[in-house]
Structures are given as structure tokens and as C-alpha cells.
C-alpha positions in Angstrom: 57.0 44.0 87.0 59.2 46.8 88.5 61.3 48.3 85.5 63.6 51.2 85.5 66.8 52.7 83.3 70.1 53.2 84.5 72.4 55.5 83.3 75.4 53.3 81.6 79.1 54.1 81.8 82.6 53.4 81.3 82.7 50.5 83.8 79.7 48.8 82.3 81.5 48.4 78.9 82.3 44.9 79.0 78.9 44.1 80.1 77.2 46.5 77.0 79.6 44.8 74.9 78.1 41.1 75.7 74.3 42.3 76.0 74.9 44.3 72.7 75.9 41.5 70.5 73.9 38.7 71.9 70.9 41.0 71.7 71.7 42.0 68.0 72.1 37.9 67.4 68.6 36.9 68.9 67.4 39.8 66.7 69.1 39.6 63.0 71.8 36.3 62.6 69.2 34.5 61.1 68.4 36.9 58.7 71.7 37.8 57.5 74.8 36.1 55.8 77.6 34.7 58.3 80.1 36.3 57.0 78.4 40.4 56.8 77.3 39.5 60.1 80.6 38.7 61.4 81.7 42.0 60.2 79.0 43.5 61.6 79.3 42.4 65.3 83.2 42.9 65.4 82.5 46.2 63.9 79.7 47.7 66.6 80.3 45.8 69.1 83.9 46.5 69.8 85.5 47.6 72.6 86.9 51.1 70.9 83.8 52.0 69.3 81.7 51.5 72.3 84.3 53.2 75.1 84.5 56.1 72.4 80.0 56.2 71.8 80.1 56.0 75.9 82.4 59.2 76.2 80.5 60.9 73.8 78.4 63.9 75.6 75.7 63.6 72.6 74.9 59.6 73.1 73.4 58.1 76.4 73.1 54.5 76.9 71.0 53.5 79.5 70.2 49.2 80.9 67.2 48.0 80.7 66.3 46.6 84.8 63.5 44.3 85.1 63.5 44.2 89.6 67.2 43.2 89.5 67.4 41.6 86.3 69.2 43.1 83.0 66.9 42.5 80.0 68.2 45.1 77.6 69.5 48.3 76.8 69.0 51.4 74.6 71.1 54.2 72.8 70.0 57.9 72.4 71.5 60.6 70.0 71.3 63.7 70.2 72.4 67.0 68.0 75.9 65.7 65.4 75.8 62.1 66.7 72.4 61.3 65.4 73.4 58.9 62.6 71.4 60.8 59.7 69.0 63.7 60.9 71.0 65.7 62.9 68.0 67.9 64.0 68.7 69.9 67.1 64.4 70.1 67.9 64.9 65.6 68.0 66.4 62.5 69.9 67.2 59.8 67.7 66.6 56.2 69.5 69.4 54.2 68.0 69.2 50.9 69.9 66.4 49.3 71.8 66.8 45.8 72.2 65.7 43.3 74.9 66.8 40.0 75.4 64.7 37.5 73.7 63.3 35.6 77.1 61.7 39.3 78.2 60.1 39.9 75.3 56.2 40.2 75.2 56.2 42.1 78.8 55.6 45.6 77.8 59.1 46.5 78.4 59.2 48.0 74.8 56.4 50.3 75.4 57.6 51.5 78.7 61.2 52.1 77.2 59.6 54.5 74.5 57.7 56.0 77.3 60.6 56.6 79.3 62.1 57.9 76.1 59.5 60.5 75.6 59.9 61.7 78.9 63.8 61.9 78.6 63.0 63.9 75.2 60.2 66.3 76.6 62.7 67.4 79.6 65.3 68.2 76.8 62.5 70.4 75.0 62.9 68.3 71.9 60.0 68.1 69.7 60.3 64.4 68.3 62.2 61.0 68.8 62.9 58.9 65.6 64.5 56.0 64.7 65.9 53.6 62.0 64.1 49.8 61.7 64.9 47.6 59.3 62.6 47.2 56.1 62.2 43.5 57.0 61.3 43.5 60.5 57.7 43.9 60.6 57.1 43.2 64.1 59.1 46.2 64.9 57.5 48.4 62.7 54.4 47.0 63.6 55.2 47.6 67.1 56.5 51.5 66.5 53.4 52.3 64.3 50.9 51.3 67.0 52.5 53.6 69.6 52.2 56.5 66.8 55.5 56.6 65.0 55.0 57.5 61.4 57.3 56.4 58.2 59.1 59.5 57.2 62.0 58.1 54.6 64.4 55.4 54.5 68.4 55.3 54.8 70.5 52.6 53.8 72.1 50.5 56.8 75.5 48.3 56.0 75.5 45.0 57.6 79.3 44.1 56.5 79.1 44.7 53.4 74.9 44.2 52.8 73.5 47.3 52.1 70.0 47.4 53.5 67.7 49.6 53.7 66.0 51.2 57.5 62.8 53.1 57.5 63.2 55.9 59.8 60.3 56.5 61.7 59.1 60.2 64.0 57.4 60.4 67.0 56.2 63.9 67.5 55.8 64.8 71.3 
């Protein structure tokens, strides 16, 4: 299993626009209602917002490669475009998704790895994240590899208020 990252850009928006919502499907239609979903995916997963996160010198996307293959995708944020800590010493992981048919390869675990890396060149002393309250595999997953439960924010699917616990990573 040969993975790597690669650096995403303006020309890939059409293609982080497809792997973004049928990603974020796999992962939460069935837990949500139709309608706040709906709102949701037209919402994040828009052309504008993601052209304007991709030109945003604070946020990196980056594809997920498996050999040749495109299993997923994350976002980082750094400094003002973290979506609630805003700590200059951190690197907020926004997104991590892989497609459902990858999962249960390790490519979770070597994404975070990669991630750390990414954050120890930058001198930043922790990455953290959001997960949602009601996904215990995921925070199952983040807790094994040492990520800690260090408050909670509320999340807006449509019009759902939810609530994320926001997990650290110190490195």
C-alpha cells in the first residue's frame, strides 16, 4: 500500500467538490434529516465556498493517493481560519475523510502521521480537531492515537445544531 498526499488546487475543485460530498454522505446521511442535510451539502460543498477555502493562504487541502488511486482528502487550518481556536502554537485538522471502500487500511493513521509531520515543520505545538458527539468510531479512532477531549463546540448541520468534541494532539 503505497500512500502519499498531494497538494490540492484550483484545478482540482470540481474533483474536491464530488469526493467532498460523497465522502460526507458515506459518513453522516444516515444520521441526519434530508432536509438539514440538503442544506448542508449545498452549503460546504459549493463551488464558491470551496474556490474561496482553496485561495485561502491559511487552509491546505491535500488528496488522499492510495498507488494511483484517490481515496480521500483532508483540510488543515491554520492561524484566523481555524474554525474556533484560532491558536497560532496549533493546526486544526478540519476534514479527514476516506472513501468508504478504503476504509480499514491504515490510511487514517498514516494521514494523522503525515499531519504531525506537516505540523512539526511549521513549529506548531499541537493538531486538533472537531468530531461529532455521535460518531464513536472516530473518536475511538483519535483517542487511540493519543488525542485527548478538550471541550466541545456546536456544529450546524442545516439548521441541527450538534454538538463536536474537539480533540488536541500535542506534538
Amino acid at each position: 500500500m503505497k500512500l502519499h498526499l498531494r497538494p490540492c488546487s484550483i484545478t482540482d475543485l470540481e474533483v474536491l467538490i464530488n469526493l467532498g460530498r460523497r465522502t460526507f454522505i458515506e459518513a453522516f446521511e444516515k444520521d441526519n434529516k434530508p432536509e438539514d442535510f440538503k442544506i448542508y451539502l449545498d452549503s460546504a460543498f459549493r463551488e464558491e465556498t470551496l474556490y474561496k477555502e482553496l485561495q485561502d493562504i491559511n487552509s491546505a487541502y491535500y488528496f488522499i493517493y492510495m498507488g494511483s488511486s484517490l481515496v480521500g482528502y483532508i483540510k488543515l487550518n491554520e492561524n484566523e481560519a481555524q474554525s474556533d481556536i484560532n491558536d497560532i502554537n496549533s493546526i486544526e485538522l478540519e476534514r479527514i475523510y476516506v472513501l468508504a471502500e478504503f476504509q480499514g487500511h491504515g490510511i487514517g493513521e498514516w494521514v494523522l502521521r503525515q499531519v504531525i509531520s506537516i505540523a512539526k515543520v511549521k513549529n506548531r505545538s499541537y493538531v486538533w480537531l472537531g468530531v461529532w458527539e455521535h460518531n464513536p468510531k472516530a473518536i475511538k479512532f483519535y483517542q487511540r492515537l493519543g488525542f485527548y477531549n478538550f471541550g466541545t463546540h456546536p456544529y450546524f448541520i442545516g439548521n441541527d445544531e450538534q454538538t463536536d468534541w474537539l480533540m488536541r494532539l500535542d506534538i
